[in-house]
N, C-alpha and C positions, 0 to 999 in steps of 0.2 A: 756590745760585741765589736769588737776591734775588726779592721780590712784585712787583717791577714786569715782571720777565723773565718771570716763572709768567707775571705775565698777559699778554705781549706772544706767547708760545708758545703757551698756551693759546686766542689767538684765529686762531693758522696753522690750516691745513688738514693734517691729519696726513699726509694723502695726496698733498698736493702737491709734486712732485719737478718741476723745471725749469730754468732758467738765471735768475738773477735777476740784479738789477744792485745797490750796495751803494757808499752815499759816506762816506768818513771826515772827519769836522768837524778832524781835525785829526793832526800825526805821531805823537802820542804815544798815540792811535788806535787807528792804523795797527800801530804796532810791539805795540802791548797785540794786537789781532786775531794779529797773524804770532807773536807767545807761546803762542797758545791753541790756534791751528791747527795750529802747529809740535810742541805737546804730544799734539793727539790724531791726529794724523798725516793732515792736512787740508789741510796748506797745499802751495800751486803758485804761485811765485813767477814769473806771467808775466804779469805787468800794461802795458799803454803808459802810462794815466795812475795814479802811485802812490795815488793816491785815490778813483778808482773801479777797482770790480773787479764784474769776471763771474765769476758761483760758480753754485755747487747749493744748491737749499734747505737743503742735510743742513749747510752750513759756516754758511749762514744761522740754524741754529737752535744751532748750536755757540756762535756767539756771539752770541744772545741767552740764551742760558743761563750763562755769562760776565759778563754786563753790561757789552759792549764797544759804545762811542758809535758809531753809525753810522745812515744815511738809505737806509732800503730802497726805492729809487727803483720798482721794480717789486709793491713788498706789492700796491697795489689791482687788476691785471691780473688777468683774468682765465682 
């Protein structure tokens, strides 16, 4: 896990489990996220739009520990 990911985990809520929302900048993204979540056995391949996806915090922190590009449309909610 790279410094930038420590510190983008480190400022989650450890406790926070919910439904978040997640935009990939781009496919090669997309397919780096479905590698990592395919490897730790996370991924559910039911999307309508392939570039945004509704997940759980737990895949949200998978790949920030990965350092896989994406726009966590939901981080600031409370």
């Amino acid at each position: 896990m790279g410094a930038d990911a420590r510190e983008r985990t480190n400022e989650m809520n450890l406790a926070r489990d919910r439904l978040e929302i997640i935009r990939f900048p781009s496919r090669e993204a997309r397919v780096q996220a479905i590698g990592v979540l395919v490897a730790c056995g996370k991924f559910n391949g039911s999307a309508t739009d392939p570039d945004v996806w509704n997940v759980r915090t737990d895949v949200v922190r998978a790949l920030l520990a990965e350092d896989v590009p994406f726009e966590w449309l939901t981080r600031n909610l409370p």
